[in-house]
C-alpha positions as CSV (number, residue, x, y, z in Angstrom):
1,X,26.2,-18.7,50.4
2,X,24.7,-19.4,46.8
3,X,21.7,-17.0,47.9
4,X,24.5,-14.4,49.1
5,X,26.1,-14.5,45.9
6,X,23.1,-14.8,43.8
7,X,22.0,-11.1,46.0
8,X,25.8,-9.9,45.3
9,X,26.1,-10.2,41.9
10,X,27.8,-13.7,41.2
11,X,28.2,-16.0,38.5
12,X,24.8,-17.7,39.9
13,X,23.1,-14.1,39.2
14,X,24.0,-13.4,35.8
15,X,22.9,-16.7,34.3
16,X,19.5,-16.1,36.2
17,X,19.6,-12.2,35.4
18,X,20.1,-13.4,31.4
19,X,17.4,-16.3,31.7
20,X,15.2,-13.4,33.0
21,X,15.9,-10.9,30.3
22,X,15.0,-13.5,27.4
23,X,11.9,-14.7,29.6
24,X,10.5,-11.1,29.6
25,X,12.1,-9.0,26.5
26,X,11.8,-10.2,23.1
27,X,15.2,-11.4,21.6
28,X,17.1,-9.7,18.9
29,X,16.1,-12.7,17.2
30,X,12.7,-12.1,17.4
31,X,13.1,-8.3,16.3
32,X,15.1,-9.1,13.1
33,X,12.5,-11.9,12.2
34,X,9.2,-9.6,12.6
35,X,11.6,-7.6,10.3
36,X,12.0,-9.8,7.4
37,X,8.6,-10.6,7.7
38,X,7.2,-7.3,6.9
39,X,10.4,-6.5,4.3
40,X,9.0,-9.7,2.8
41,X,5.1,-8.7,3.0
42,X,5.9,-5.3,1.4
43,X,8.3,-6.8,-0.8
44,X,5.3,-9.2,-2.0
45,X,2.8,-6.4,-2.0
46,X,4.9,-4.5,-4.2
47,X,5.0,-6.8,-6.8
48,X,1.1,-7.0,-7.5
49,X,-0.1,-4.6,-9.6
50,X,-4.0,-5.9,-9.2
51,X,-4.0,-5.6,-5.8
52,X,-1.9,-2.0,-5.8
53,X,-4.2,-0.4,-8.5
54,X,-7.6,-1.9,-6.5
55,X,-6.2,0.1,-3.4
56,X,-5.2,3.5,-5.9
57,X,-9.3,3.5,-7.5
58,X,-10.7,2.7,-4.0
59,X,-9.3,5.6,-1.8
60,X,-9.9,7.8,-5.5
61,X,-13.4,6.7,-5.4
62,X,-14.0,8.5,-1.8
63,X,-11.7,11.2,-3.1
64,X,-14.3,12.2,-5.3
65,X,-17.4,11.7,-2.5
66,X,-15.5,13.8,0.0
67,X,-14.3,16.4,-2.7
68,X,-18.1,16.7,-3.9
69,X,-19.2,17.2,0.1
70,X,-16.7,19.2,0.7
71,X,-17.8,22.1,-2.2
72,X,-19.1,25.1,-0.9
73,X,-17.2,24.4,2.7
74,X,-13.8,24.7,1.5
75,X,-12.5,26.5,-1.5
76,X,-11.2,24.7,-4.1
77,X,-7.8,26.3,-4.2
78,X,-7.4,25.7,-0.5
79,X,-8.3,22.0,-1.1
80,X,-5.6,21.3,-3.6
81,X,-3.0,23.7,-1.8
82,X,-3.2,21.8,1.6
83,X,-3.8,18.2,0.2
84,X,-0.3,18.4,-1.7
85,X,1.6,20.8,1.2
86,X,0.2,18.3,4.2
87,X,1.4,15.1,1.6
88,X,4.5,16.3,1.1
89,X,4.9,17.4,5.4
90,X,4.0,13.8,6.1
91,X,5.9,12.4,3.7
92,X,9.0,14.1,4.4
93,X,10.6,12.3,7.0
94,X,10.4,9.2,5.2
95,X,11.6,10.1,2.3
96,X,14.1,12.5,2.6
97,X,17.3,9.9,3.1
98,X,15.8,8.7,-0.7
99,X,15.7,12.0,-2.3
100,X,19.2,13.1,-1.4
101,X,20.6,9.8,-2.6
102,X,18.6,10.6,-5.9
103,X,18.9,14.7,-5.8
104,X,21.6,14.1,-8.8
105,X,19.0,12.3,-11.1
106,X,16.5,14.7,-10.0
107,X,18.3,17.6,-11.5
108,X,19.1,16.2,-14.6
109,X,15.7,15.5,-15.7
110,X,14.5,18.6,-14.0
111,X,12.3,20.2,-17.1
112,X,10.3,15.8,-17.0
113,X,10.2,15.9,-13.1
114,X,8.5,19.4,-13.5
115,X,6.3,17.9,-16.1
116,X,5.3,15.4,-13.8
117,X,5.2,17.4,-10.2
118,X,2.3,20.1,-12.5
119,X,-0.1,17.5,-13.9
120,X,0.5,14.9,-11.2
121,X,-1.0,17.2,-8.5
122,X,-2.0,20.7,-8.8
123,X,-2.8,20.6,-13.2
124,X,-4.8,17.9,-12.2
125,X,-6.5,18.4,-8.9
126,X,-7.1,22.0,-9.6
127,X,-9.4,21.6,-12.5
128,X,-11.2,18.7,-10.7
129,X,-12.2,20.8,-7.6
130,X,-13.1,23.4,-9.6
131,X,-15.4,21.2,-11.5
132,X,-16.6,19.6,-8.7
133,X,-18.2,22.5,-7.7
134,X,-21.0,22.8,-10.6
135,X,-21.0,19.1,-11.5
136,X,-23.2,16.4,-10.7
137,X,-21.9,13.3,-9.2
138,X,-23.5,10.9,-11.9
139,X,-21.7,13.1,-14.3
140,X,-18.4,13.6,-12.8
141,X,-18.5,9.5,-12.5
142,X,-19.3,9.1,-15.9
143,X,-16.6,10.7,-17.0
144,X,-13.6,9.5,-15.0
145,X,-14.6,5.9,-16.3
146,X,-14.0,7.4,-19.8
147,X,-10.2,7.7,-18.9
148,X,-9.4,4.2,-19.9
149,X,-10.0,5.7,-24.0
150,X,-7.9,8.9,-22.7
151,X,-4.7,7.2,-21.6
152,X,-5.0,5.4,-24.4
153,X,-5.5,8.3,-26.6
154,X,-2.7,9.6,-24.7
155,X,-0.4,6.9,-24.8
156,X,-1.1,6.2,-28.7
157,X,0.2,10.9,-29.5
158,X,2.8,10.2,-27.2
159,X,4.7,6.8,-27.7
160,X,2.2,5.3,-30.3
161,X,1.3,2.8,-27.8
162,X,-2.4,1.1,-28.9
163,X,-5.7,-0.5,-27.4
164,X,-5.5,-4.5,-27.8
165,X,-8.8,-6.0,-29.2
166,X,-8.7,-7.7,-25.4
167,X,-8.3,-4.5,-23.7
168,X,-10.7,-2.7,-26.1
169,X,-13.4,-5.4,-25.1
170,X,-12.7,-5.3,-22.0
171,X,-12.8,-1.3,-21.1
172,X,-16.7,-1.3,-23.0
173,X,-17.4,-4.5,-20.7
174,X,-16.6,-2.1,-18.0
175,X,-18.4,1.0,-18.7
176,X,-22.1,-1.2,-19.4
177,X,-21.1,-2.1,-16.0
178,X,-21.0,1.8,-15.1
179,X,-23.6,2.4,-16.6
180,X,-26.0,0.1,-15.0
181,X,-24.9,1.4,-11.8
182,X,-25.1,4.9,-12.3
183,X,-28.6,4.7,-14.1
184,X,-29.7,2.3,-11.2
185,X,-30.6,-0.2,-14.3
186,X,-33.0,2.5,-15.7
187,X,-31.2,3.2,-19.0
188,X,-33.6,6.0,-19.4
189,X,-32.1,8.3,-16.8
190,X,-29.2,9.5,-19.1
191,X,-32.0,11.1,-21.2
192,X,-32.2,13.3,-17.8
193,X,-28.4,14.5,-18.1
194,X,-27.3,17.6,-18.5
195,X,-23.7,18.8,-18.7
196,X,-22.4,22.5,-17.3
197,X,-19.1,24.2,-17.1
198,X,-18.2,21.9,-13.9
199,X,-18.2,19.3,-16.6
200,X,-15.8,20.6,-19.0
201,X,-13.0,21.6,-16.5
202,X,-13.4,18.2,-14.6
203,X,-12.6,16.4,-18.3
204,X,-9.6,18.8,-18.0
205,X,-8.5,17.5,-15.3
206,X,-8.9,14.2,-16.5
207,X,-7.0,15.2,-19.8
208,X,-3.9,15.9,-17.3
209,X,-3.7,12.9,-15.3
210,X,-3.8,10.9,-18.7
211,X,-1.3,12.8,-19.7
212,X,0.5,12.1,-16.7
213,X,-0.5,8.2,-16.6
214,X,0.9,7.9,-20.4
215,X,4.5,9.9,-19.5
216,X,5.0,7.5,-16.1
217,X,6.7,5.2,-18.8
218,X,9.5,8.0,-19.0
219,X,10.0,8.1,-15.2
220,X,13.8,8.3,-14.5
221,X,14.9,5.7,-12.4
222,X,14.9,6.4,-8.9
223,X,13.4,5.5,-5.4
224,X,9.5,5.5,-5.3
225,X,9.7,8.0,-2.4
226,X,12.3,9.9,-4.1
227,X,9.9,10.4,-7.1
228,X,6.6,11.4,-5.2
229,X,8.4,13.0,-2.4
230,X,9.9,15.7,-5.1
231,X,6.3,15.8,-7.6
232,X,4.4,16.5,-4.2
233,X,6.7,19.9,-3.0
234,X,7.2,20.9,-6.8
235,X,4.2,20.2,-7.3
236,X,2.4,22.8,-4.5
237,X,5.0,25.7,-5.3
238,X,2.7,25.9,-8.4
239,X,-0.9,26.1,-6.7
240,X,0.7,28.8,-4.3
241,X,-0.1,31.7,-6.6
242,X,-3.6,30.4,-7.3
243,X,-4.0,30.0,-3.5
244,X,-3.2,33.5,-2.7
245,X,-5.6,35.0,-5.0
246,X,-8.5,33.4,-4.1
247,X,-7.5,34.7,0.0
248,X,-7.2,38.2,-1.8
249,X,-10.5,37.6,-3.0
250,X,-12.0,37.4,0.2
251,X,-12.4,33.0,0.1
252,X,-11.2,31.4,4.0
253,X,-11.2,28.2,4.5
254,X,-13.7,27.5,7.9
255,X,-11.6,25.3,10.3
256,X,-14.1,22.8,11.9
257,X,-13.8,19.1,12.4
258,X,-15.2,18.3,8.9
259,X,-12.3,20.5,7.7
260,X,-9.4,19.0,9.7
261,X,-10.7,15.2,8.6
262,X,-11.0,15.9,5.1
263,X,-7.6,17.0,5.2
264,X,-6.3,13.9,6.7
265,X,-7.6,11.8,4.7
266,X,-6.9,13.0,1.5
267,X,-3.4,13.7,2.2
268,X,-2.6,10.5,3.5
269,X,-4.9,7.8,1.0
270,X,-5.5,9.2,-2.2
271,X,-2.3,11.8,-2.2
272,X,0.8,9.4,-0.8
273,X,-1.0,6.1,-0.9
274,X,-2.6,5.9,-3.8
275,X,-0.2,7.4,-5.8
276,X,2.4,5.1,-4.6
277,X,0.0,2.3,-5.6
278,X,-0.9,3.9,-8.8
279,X,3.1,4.9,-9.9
280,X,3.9,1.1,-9.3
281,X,1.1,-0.5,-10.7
282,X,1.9,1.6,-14.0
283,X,5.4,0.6,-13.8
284,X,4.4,-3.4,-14.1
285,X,1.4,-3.3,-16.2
286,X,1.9,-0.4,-18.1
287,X,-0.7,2.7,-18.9
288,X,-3.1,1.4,-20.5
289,X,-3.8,-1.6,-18.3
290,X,-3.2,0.3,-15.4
291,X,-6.0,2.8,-17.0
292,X,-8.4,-0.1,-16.9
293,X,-9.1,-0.1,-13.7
294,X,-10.7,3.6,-13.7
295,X,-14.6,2.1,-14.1
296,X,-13.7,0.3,-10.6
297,X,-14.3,3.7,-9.1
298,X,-18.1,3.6,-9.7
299,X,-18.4,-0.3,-8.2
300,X,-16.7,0.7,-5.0
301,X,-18.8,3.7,-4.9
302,X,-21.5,1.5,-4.6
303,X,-20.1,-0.6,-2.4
304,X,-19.4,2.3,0.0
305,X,-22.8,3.4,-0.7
306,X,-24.0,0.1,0.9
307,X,-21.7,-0.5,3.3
308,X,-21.6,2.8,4.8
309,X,-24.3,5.1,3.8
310,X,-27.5,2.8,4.1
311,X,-28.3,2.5,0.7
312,X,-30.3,-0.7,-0.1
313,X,-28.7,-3.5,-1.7
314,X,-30.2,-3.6,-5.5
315,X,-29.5,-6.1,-8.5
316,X,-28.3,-3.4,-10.6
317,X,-25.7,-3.3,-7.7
318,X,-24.8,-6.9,-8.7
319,X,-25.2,-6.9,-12.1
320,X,-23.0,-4.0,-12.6
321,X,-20.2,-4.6,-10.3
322,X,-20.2,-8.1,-12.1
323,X,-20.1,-6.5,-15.2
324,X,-17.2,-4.0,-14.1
325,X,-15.2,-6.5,-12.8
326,X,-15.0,-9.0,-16.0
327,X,-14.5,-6.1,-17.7
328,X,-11.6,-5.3,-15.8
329,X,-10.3,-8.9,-15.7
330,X,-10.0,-9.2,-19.6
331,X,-8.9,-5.8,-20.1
332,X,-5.2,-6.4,-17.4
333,X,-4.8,-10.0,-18.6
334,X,-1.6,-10.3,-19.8
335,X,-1.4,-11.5,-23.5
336,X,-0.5,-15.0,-23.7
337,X,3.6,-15.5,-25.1
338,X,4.0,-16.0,-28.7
């Protein structure tokens, strides 16, 4: 009888059937807890501005290695035009909820959100691949690590923000460190420089994004998602124009598997991820801090170098990335409360 009415559905067979359904399914319990766990692991993440900046420089620092392969393959309109359009695709869906929430704000700073959208993406990136193109890598290193002196530059015109004697120490700490890396601890290879045109529009660009980095402190208040979501689509309307000329002028883009990958990746790491990184970072350290970081491009260049090109281990390698990294440490430390 109990085995008839376990088979038909009695109260014997629900109290097994339950015991069986929380022996082989997780719980709800177990679904709200994995929950909280990564709300709280995000929610921690998003509170260190070290860490978030270290993960902005490092997907940068391959930016500029795959832009420099890439030259010649793709052109450099195409680049900046799908980068930002394939961002802002992927992006979408995760953002949207956010942006219609914060569509009001949007349109009341409209004229500072189109500020930001141009030299966050295509003021910036277009001058950059362009100068890619003619420049060496040595040089185009070189000078992103000055941008710690442009943001400040940039900071000081626009807000009159300036350089501590700490963060001043701390930025020329840095660029030895650069400099002993790029010059392989042979100082006598910058006598063997030489600067082109490539040079002088990738300084542009990095004229813009300091402009940019300086203005974040003016960022209306809104979601994170809301705010890159809406740079990233404005942002690409203005590269469309540039885009279509260079098709008229006979420039395709060749659709092969180095093609497709370089597209992945630099819409998804140095276009949504490291700007998230990068927006936030800014938000709790502030510009010039933030700006610090940009000689930490060169020591994970290195690293990369090492790790996943071959190159042979060196102790200019060591000495430099040392030298970087205390550079970096004095310039972010906070100043100690009066």
């Amino acid at each position: 009888m109990r085995r008839g009415g376990w088979l038909n559905g009695g109260a014997c067979s629900k109290k097994a059937l339950r015991r069986f359904r929380r022996a082989a399914l997780p719980s709800p319990g177990w679904s709200t807890l994995m929950t909280d766990l990564f709300g709280r692991i995000g929610g921690w993440l998003y509170q260190q501005p070290y860490l978030l900046l270290s993960v902005t420089f490092l997907t940068w620092a391959i930016n500029i290695v795959v832009g420099r392969y890439i030259a010649g393959h793709v052109p450099q309109m195409a680049l900046s035009f799908y980068r930002w359009s394939f961002a802002f695709l992927i992006l979408l869906p995760f953002a949207w909820h956010h942006l219609k929430s914060d569509w009001p704000t949007i349109r009341k700073h409209l004229p500072l959100m189109t500020v930001f959208a141009v030299t966050g993406t295509t003021g910036y990136t277009v001058p950059a691949y362009w100068g890619l193109q003619y420049t060496q890598a040595i040089n185009a290193l070189l000078i992103q690590t000055t941008a710690p002196l442009v943001v400040a530059l940039m900071a000081f015109l626009l807000f009159g923000d300036r350089l501590t004697l700490r963060q001043t120490l701390g930025i020329f700490v840095s660029l030895l460190g650069v400099v002993v890396i790029l010059c392989r601890g042979d100082i006598f290879v910058l006598r063997d420089i030489s600067f082109n045109k490539g040079d002088i529009w990738f300084f542009g660009s990095l004229l813009v994004i300091a402009f940019y980095s300086a203005l974040l402190k003016k960022r209306p208040a809104m979601h994170p998602l809301s705010f890159l979501l809406f740079t990233l689509g404005w942002g690409t309307l203005f590269v469309i124009p540039l885009y279509v000329w260079e098709v008229l002028d006979g420039q395709r883009v060749t659709l092969d598997t180095t093609t497709v990958l370089t597209f992945v990746y630099i819409a998804i790491f140095p276009s949504i991820i490291a700007y998230i990184c990068y927006n936030r970072g800014v938000q709790l350290i502030g510009p010039n801090r933030a700006a610090a970081f940009y000689p930490s491009i060169v020591a994970f260049g290195a690293l990369f170098a090492i790790g996943f090109l071959g190159e042979r281990p060196e102790i200019f390698h060591a000495v430099g990335c040392g030298l970087i990294l205390c550079g970096v440490i004095v310039a972010t430390r906070a100043p100690k409360a009066a």
